[in-house]
N, C-alpha and C positions, 0 to 999 in steps of 0.2 A: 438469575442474577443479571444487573443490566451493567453498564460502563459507570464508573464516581468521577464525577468532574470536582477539582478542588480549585477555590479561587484564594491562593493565597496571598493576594496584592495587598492587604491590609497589616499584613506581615513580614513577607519581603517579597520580592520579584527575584527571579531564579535567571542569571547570566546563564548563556550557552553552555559554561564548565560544570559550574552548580548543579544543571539539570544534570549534564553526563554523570555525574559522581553519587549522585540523585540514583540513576537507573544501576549504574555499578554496582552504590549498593545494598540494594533491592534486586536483585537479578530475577529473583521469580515472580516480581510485577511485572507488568506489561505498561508500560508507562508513555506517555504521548503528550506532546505541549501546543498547546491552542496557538493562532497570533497574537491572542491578546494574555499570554502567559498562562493560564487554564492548567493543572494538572488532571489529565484523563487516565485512569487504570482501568483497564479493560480487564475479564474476568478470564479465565481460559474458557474455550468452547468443549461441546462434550467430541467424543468420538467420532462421532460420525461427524461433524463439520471437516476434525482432524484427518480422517482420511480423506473427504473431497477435498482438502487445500494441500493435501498429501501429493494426491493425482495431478492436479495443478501445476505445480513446484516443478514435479517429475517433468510433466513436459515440456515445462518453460526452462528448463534446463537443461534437457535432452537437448533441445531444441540450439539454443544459445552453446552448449558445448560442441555442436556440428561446426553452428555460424562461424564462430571464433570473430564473432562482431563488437559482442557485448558482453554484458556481467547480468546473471539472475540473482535474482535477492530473493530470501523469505522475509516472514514476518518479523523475523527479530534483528531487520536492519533498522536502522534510523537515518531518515533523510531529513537535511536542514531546508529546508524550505527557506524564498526568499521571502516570505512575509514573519520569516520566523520562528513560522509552527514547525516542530520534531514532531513528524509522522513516521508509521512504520506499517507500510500495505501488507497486505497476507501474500503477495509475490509484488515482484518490478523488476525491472528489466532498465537497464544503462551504457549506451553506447559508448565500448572502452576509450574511443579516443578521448569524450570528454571527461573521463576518469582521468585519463594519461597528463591531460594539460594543468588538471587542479593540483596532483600528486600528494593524493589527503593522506592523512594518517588512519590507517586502516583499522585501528583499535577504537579511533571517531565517529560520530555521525558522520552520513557520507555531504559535503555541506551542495549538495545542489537539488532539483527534481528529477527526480529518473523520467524518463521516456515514456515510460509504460508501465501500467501497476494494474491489480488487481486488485478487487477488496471481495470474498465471501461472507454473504452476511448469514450469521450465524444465530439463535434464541436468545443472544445477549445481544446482538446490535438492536439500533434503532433506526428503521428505514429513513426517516427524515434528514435526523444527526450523518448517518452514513451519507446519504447522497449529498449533503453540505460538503462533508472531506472530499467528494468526488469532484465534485465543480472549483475546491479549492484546488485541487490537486492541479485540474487544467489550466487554473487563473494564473498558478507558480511555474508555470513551463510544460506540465505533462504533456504527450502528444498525445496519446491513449491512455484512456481507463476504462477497465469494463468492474461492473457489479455485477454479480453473479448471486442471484437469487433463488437456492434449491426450493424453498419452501413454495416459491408463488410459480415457480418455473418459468422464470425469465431473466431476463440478462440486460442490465442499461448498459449504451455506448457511449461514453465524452469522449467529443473529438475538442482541439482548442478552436473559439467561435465559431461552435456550431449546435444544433439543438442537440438534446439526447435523443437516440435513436433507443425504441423499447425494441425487445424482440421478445415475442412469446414461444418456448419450447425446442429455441435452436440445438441443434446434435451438436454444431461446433460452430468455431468463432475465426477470425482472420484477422493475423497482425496488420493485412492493411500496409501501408508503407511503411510503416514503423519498424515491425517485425516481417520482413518481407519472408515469404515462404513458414511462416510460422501459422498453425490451425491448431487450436485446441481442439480436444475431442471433449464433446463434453457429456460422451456417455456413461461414467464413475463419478459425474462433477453435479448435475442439475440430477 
């Protein structure tokens, strides 16, 4: 199964609430909004994607619960992007002060770009489609993204304006400034 993109602009156009009440309720869609309003339902992954974004999670949360710098996210948060699109990365990562200054409603999409995200691409993504969200992601603020590619065993890096860096067969990975002291292992991961 791959992702259903729905273009319902002929229809209506879905306001920021609309969508939220949209996913509310549908809770076991996976639901994502384009910038140019796009409804994407993504499929669940099988098992084994589930345990490498499992191992992920785990340590970008270990991790960030040491820090006490920032907030980890899974896949079923929702970030407002400033071009609009509701995205939801398979991890991210957001430094609480900027949490602290918005003081969102926690039951909300979180309304800014996290820091740092992760996407695992799984037999439903589509490498292209995916590296699109990655480079939007950095266009909206991200400072980090990595793709994490089990199948081909590699890993893309966006940094914001800079080329992507491939890597083939890395063991692990470095938050970089971002996540200072932060290294995934990525031998349960690739």
């Amino acid at each position: 199964m791959t992702a259903i993109t729905l273009n319902l602009h002929s229809v209506v156009d879905l306001t920021d609430e609309q969508f939220y009440q949209l996913c509310q309720t549908n809770p076991d869609l996976k639901l994502e909004r384009t910038a140019t309003g796009e409804i994407v339902m993504t499929p669940p992954t099988g098992w084994g994607t589930g345990k490498k974004n499992t191992q992920l999670i785990k340590q970008l949360a270990i991790w960030a619960e040491r820090k006490q710098t920032g907030v980890a996210f899974d896949s079923s948060t929702g970030f407002e992007l400033p071009n609009e699109a509701i995205r939801s990365p398979d991890a991210a990562w957001v430094k609480q002060e900027r949490i602290d200054v918005l003081n969102p409603d926690p039951d909300k999409f979180l309304p800014l770009a996290s820091d740092f995200v992760v996407e695992l691409m799984s037999a439903s993504d589509n490498i292209e489609a995916t590296q699109a969200k990655m480079q939007e992601y950095c266009d909206n603020g991200v400072r980090l993204a990595w793709l994490i590619d089990p199948k081909n065993q590699c890993v893309e890096i966006y940094r914001q304006g800079q080329p992507v860096e491939l890597l083939n067969s890395p063991v692990s990975l470095s938050g970089e400034d971002v996540l200072p002291g932060f290294v995934l292992d990525l031998q349960n991961i690739l």
